[in-house]
C-alpha positions in Angstrom: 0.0 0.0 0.0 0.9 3.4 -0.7 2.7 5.2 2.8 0.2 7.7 2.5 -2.7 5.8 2.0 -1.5 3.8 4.1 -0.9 6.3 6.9 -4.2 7.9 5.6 -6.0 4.1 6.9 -4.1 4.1 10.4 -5.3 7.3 11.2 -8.8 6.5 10.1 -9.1 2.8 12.0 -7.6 4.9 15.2 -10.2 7.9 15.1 -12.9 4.4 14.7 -11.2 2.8 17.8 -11.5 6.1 19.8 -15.3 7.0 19.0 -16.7 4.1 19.5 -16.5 1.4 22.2 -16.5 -1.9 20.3 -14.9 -2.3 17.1 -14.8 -5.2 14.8 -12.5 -6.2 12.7 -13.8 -8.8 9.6 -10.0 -10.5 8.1 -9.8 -12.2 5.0 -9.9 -15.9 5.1 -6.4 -15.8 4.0 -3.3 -14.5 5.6 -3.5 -10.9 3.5 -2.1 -7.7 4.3 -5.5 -6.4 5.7 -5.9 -9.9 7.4 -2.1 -9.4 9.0 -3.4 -5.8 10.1 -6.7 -6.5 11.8 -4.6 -9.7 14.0 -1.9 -6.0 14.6 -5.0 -4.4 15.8 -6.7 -7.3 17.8 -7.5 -6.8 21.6 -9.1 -10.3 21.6 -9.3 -12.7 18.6 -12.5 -14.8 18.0 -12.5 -17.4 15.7 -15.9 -18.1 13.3 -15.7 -22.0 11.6 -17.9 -24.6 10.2 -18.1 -27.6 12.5 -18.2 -30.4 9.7 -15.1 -31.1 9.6 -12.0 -31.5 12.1 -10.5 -28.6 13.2 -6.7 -28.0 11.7 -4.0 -25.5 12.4 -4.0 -22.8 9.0 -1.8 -19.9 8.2 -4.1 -17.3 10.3 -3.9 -19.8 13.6 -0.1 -19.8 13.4 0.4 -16.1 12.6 -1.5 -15.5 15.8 0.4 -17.7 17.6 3.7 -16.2 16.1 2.6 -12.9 17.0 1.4 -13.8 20.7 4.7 -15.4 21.8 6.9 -12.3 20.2 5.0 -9.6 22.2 
């Protein structure tokens, strides 16, 4: 992303996160850059999946995890 678009964004989500009390952040189902920014941005993480079939580690679950042992 262009830095001032990109800069342009942070400012945006931060004005969001300081009007209002809750708010949500929807990711990709794939490890994107707006998927990597809204885990960045993530008080608590909450985790939406179909129950038909066994539950497996993905590239979001370990980028989480990745992030949560660095900080």
């Amino acid at each position: 992303m262009d830095p001032n678009n990109e800069y342009r964004l942070s400012s945006w989500l931060a004005q969001q996160e300081d009007k209002h009390k809750v708010a949500l952040y929807q990711c990709d189902p794939s490890l994107t850059q707006w998927t990597q920014r809204c885990i960045r941005q993530a008080d608590c993480i909450l985790i939406v999946a179909l129950g038909d079939k066994q539950p497996s580690i993905g590239k979001i679950e370990k980028e989480i995890e990745r992030l949560a042992i660095r900080t």
